[in-house]
N, C-alpha and C positions, 0 to 999 in steps of 0.2 A: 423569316418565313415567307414563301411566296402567297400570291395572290389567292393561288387553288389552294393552298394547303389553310391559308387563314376563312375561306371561303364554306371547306370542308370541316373547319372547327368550328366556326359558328356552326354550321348547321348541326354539326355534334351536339351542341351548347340547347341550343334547339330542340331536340328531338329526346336531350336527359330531361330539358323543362316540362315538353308538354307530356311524356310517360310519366314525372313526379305529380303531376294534375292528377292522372288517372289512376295515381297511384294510394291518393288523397283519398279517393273515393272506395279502395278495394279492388279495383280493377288494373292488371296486368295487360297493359296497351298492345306489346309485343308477342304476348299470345294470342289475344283477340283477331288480332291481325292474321299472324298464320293460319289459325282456328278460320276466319275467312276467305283467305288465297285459297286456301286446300276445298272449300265447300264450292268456290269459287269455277277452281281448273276440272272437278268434279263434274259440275254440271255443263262441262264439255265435252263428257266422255263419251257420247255418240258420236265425235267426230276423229276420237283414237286422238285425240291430241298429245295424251300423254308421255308416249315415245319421243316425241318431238320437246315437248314440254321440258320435260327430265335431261334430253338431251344440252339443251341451251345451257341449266343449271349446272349440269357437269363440267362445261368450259366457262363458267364463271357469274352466269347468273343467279338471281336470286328468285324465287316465290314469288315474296309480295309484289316486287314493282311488275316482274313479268305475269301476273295475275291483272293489276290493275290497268296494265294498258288494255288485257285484254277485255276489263268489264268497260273499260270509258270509250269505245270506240261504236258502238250504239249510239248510246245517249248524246255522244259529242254529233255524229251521224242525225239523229233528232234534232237536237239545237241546231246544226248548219242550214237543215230544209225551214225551220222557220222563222230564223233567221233572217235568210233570202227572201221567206215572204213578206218580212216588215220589210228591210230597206230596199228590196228590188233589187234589176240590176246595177251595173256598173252605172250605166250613162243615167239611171234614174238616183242611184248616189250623188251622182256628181254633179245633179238639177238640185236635191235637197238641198246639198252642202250648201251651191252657191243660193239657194233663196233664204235660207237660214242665216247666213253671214251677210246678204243684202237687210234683212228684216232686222237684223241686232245693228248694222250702222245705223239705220234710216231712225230707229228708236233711239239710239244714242245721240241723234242728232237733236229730233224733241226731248230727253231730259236736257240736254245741254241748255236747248233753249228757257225751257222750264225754271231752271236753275236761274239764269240767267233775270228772267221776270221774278220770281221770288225774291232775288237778292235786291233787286230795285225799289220791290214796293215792301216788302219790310220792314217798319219802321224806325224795329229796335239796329237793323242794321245787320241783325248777326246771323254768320252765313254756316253755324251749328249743324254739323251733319246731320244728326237725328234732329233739327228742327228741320229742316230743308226735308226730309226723309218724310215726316208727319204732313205738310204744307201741300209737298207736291203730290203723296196721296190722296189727300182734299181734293184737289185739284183735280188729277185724274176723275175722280169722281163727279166732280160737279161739272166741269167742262165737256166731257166725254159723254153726259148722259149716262149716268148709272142708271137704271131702272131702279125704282122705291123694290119694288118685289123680287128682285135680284135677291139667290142665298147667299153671296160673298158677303158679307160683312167691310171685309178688309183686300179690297183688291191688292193685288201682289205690288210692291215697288215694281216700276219698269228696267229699272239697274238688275234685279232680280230675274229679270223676264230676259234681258241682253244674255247675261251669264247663262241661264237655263239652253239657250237659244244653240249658242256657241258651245253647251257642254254638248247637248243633240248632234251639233257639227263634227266637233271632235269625233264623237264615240264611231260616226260614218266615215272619217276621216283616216280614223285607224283602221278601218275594215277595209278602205280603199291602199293603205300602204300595205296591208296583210298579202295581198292578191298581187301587189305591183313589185313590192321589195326582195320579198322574202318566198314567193312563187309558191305560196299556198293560194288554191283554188276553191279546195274544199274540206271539210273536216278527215274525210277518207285521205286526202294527201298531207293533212296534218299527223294522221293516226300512224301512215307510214314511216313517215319522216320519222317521229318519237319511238317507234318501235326499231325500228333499225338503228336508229343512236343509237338507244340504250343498251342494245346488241352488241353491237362495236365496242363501245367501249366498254362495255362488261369481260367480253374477253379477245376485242383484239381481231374479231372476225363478224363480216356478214351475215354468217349465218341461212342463206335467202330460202334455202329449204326449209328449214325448219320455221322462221317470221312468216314463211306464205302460208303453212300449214296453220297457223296457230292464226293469222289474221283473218283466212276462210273461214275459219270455225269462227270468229269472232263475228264477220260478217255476214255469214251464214250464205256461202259463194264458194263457186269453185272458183280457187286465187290459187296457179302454182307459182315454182320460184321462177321461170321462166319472165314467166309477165311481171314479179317481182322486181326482177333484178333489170330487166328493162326499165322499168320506173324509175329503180334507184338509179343507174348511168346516168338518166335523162334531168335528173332532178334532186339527186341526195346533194352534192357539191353546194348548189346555188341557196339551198333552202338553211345547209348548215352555216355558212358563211354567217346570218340572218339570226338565227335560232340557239346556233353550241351552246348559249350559257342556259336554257332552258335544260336542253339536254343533260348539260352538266351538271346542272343542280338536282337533274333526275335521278341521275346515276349515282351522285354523291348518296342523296339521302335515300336511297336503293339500298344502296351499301352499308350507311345507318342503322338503318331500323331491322337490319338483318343481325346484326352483332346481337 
């Protein structure tokens, strides 16, 4: 079995699990669903999308996925603008990163030392993670000047505080390879990308008339396939290289939840 083919039965495996959940309950997963796309592509209907709509589905799409790209492309739209507001821009990412990974060595550098004095004056001798754990909390505490009327009780381990530090870095650190790797800029250049896969490989074609049609109305914009298909030339290549297996696992469980 290949890789896609074993890739496409789990998610089979998948998607009979999580319907036998709802199924537990009384609830027919796979109707709900359509019962939604349909209310969904509905409340499009001042934009005539449905020609368009109906069209895709005749060469090989489906409803629900081509519904859902087009309710997530707002909301992803929302999340990207405040998003941008917490971490800034680029060059302000790339200040955070590095004083977040300056601030987790410098702290690793004090527990290390910390440890280091704990294990000396010790008596019993024993260097017990959770007693080192318990000691150098002490310590933080009494060394550092805790305030008596401080609400923390339990100041955090500093090993706790390193990790935290560095998980912060990461999460900025993926949003800086999102932009640099994979030539996503913005949620709108994400929503494109994912709409035209899906397109493709549902039947084999672009589609760019019909995606612009249905992504305008999604964004509430005049988008033809013009400016579409400019896009895509400029940027579907570079962004799929990066992305197919999202795509593909779109498509797959597209495909799925349509049976």
């Amino acid at each position: 079995m290949s890789d896609s083919a074993e890739a496409r039965a789990a998610l089979a495996e998948f998607w009979a699990l999580y319907c036998s959940m709802f199924a537990r309950r009384n609830l027919d997963l796979p109707a709900l669903l359509a019962t939604w796309s349909k209310r969904k592509i509905q409340g499009f209907d001042e934009y005539s999308t449905k020609p368009n709509f109906d069209k895709l589905c005749v060469h090989g799409c489906h409803e629900l996925p081509l519904a859902f790209l087009m309710s997530i492309i707002q909301p992803l739209r929302s999340f990207d603008g405040k998003w941008k507001k917490i971490a800034g821009t680029a060059r302000q990412r790339k200040q955070m990163i590095g004083t977040m990974e300056k601030a987790a060595v410098v702290l690793e550098k004090l527990i290390s030392s910390i440890d280091e004095v704990i294990v000396e004056d010790d008596s019993s001798g024993s260097t017990d993670a959770d007693r080192l754990k318990d000691v150098r909390r002490n310590s933080i505490g009494q060394h550092f000047g805790m305030p008596e009327n401080v609400s923390i009780a339990n100041p955090p381990d500093p090993v706790v505080t390193v990790e935290t530090l560095r998980t912060y870095s990461s999460v900025l650190r993926l949003f800086e390879l999102s932009d640099k790797d994979a030539g996503i800029d913005s949620a709108d250049t994400f929503s494109k990308y994912l709409f035209s896969a899906y397109v493709y490989r549902a039947t084999g074609q672009f589609h760019d008339e019909e995606v612009s049609a249905l992504m305008g109305a999604a964004l509430d914009i005049t988008y033809d396939a013009t400016a579409h298909r400019m896009w895509r030339l400029r940027n579907y290549k570079l962004i799929d290289r990066k992305l197919s297996t999202i795509a593909d696992i779109f498509t797959d469980l597209g495909g799925i939840s349509a049976m």
